[in-house]
C-alpha positions in Angstrom: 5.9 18.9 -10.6 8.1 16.2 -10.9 7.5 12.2 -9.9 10.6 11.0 -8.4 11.7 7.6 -10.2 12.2 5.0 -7.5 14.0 1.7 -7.2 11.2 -1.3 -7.5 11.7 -2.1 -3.9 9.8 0.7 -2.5 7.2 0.5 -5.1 7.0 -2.8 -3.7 7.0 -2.1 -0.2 4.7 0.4 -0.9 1.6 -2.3 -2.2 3.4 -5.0 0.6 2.6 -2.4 3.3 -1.6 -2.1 1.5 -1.5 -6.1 1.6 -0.5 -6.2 5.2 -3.2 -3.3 6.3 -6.1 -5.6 5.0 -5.2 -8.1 7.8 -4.0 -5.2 10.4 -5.9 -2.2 9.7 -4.3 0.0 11.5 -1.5 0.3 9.2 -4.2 2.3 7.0 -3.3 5.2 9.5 0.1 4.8 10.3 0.9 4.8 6.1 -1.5 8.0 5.7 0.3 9.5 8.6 3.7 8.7 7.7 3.5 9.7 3.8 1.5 12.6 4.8 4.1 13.8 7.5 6.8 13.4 4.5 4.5 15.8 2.7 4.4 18.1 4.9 8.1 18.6 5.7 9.3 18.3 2.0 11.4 15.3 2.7 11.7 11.5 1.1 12.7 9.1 3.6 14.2 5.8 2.0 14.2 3.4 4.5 16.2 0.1 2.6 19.2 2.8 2.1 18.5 5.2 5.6 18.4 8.3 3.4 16.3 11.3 3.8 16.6 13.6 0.4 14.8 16.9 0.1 12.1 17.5 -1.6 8.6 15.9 -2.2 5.1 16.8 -3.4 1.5 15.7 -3.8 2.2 14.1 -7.1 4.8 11.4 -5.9 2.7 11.2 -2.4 -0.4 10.3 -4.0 1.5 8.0 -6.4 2.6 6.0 -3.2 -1.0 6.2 -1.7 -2.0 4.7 -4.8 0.4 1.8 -5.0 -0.3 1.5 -1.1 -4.0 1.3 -2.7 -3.4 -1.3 -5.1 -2.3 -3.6 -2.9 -5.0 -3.1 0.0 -7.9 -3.5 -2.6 -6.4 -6.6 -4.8 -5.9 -8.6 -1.5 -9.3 -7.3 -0.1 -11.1 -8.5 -3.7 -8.9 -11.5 -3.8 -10.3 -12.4 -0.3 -13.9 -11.8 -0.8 -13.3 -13.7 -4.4 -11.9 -16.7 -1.7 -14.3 -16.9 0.6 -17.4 -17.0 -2.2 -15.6 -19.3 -3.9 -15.3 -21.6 -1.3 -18.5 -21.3 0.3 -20.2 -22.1 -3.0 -17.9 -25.0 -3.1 -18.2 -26.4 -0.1 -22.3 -25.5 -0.5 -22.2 -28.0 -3.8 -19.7 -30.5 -1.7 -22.6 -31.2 0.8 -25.4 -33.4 0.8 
């Protein structure tokens, strides 16, 4: 099984599209659905050139689930990191 080299920008797009699903979770479902739908008919889509090419498997899907991963759980830990770190903050501001 091969893992198709891609251009940054959909590597990118790919942990943009995690970052955004923190704030709208529904994207969680749309992504799933949409890279699993690619799976399932063997095709890449590359939306920032509108090509479809043939060919796909679990390998490269799961690579993009993953970067699609990285981004949802850095924001979500970065957030949580935030928010403790200001409470405490604003705990040790107060008299």
């Amino acid at each position: 099984m091969k893992a198709y080299d891609k251009p940054l920008i959909y590597t990118l797009s790919h942990i943009a599209t995690g970052i955004i699903a923190v704030f709208f979770p529904v994207w969680i479902w749309v992504f799933l659905a949409y890279q699993l739908l690619q799976l399932a008919l063997d095709i890449r889509f590359f939306g920032a050139h509108f090509h479809i090419k043939r060919g796909n498997n679990f390998v490269h899907t799961a690579r993009k689930i993953g970067e699609f991963a990285l981004g949802y759980f850095v924001t979500l830990l970065g957030l949580q990191s935030y928010k403790k770190l200001h409470k405490s903050s604003k705990e040790k501001i107060e008299f």
